[in-house]
C-alpha positions as CSV (number, residue, x, y, z in Angstrom):
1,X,-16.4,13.4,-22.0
2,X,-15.0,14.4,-18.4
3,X,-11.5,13.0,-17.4
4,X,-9.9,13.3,-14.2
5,X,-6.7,11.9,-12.7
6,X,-6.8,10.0,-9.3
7,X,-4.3,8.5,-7.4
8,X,-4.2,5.1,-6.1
9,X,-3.6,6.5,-3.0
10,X,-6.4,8.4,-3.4
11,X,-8.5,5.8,-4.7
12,X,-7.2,2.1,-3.4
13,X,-10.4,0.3,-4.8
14,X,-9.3,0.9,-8.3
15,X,-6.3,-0.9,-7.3
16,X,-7.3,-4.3,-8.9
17,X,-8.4,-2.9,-12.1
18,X,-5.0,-1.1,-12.8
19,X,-3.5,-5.0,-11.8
20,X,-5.6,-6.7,-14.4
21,X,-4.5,-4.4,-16.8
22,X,-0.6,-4.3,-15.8
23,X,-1.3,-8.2,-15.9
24,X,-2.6,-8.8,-19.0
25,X,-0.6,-6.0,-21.5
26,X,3.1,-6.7,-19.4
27,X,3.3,-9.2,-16.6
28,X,1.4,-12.6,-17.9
29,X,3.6,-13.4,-20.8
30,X,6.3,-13.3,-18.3
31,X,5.0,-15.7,-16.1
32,X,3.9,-13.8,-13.0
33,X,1.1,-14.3,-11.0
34,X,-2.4,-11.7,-11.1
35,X,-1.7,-11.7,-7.4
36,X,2.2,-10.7,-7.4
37,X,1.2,-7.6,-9.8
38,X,-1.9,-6.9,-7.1
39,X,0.6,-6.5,-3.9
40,X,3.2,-4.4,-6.3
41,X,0.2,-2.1,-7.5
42,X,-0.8,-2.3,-3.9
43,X,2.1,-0.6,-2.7
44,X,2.1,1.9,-5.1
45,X,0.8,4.8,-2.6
46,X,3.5,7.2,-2.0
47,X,2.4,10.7,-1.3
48,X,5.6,12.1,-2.9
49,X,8.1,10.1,-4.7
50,X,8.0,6.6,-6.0
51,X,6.4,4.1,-5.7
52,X,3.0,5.9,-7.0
53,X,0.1,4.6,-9.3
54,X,-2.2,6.9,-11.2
55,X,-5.7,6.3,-13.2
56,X,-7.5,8.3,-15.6
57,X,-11.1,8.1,-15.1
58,X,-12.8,8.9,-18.3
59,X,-16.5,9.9,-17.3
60,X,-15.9,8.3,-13.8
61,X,-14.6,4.6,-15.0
62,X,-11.2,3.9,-14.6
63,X,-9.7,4.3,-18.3
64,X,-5.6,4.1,-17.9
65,X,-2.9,4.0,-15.5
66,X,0.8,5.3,-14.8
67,X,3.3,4.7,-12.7
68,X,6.2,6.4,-11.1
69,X,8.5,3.3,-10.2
70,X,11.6,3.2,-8.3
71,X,13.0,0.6,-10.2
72,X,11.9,-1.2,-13.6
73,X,14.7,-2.8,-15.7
74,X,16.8,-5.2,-13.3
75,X,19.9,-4.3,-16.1
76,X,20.0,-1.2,-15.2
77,X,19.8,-1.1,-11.4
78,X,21.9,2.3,-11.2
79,X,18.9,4.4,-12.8
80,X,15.9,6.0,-11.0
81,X,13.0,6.7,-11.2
82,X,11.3,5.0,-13.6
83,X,7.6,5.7,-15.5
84,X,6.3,2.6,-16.0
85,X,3.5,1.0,-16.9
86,X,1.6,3.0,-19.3
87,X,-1.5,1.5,-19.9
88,X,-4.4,2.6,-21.4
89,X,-7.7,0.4,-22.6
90,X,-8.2,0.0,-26.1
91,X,-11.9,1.8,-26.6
92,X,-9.8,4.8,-25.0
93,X,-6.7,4.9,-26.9
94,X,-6.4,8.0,-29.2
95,X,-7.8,10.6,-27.0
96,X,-4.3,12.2,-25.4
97,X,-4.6,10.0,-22.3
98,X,-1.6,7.9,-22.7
99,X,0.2,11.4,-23.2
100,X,-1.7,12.9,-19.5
101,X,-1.2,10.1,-17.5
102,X,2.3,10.3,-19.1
103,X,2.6,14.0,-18.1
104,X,1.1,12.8,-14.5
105,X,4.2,10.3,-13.5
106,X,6.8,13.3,-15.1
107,X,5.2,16.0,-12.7
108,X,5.4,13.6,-9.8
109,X,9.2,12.4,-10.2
110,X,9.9,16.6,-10.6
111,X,7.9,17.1,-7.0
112,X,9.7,14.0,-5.6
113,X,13.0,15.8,-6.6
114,X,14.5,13.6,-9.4
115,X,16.0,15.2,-12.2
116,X,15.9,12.7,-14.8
117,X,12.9,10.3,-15.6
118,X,14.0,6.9,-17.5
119,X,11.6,4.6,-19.0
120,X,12.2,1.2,-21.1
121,X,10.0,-0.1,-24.0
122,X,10.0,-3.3,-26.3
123,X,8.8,-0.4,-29.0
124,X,10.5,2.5,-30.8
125,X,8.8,4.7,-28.3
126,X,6.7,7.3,-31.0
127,X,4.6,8.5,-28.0
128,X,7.8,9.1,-25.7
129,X,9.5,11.2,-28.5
130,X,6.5,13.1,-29.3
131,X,6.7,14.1,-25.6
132,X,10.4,15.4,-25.6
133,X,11.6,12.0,-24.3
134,X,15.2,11.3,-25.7
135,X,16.4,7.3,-26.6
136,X,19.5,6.3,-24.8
137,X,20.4,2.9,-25.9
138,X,18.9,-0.7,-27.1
139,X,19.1,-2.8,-23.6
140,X,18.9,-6.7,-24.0
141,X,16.5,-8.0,-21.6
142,X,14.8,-11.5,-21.0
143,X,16.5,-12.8,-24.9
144,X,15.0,-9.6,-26.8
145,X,15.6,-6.0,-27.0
146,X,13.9,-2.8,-25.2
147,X,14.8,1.1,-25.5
148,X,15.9,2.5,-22.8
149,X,14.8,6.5,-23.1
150,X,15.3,9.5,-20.2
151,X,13.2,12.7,-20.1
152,X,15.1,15.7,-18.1
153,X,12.9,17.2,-15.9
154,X,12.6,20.9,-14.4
155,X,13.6,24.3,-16.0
């Protein structure tokens, strides 16, 4: 199996896949729209820095995507940038792409010049720690409770 990482910016067409996905797995249950997550995702073509998307194509079909956000938890407005959405389909989960396209986002936030990646997650973040990501704190957001973790990036 051949895998390859694209950007979005690279490769805008695969822009509505990575918003189905985003949709379904984060922004549905919260009441957004298909077509709000499509015009976020669409602007998610920086050459350097946030905002940027990237997808894994696993023998040339798109089979996850990463981003390299900004912003991503409104309670914690003073922290940037972000990886977020780390999504990868379930007939391609247990392969190491979740941990490349994880890899991805923390190699583009070190070329944009950020020091310190933060992420948040409604799990205990196994994936996160196995990749030398520390927790920071439990973070009450929209009545539940997400961990907020930070990589430091560079030597």
């Amino acid at each position: 199996m051949q895998t390859r990482l694209v950007t979005l910016r690279e490769r805008p067409e695969l822009g509505p896949q990575v918003a189905a996905w985003l949709w379904h797995a984060f922004w549905r249950e919260n009441g957004e729209s298909l077509e709000t997550v499509l015009a976020v995702v669409g602007r998610s073509d920086a050459e350097r820095g946030p905002p940027q998307s990237f997808v894994l194509l696993e023998d040339g079909a798109p089979a996850g995507t990463a981003s390299l956000a900004a912003a991503d938890l409104d309670e914690r407005p003073d922290l940037t940038p972000w990886l977020a959405g780390v999504y990868v389909r379930p007939e391609s989960r247990g392969r190491g792409h979740g941990a490349r396209l994880v890899q991805a986002v923390e190699w583009a936030a070190a070329e944009g010049g950020a020091g310190t990646l933060w992420l948040y997650t409604g799990g205990e973040g196994a994936l996160y720690r196995r990749l030398g990501w520390e927790a920071v704190e439990r973070v009450p957001q929209d009545g539940r409770t997400v961990l907020l973790m930070r990589k430091a990036l560079g030597g």
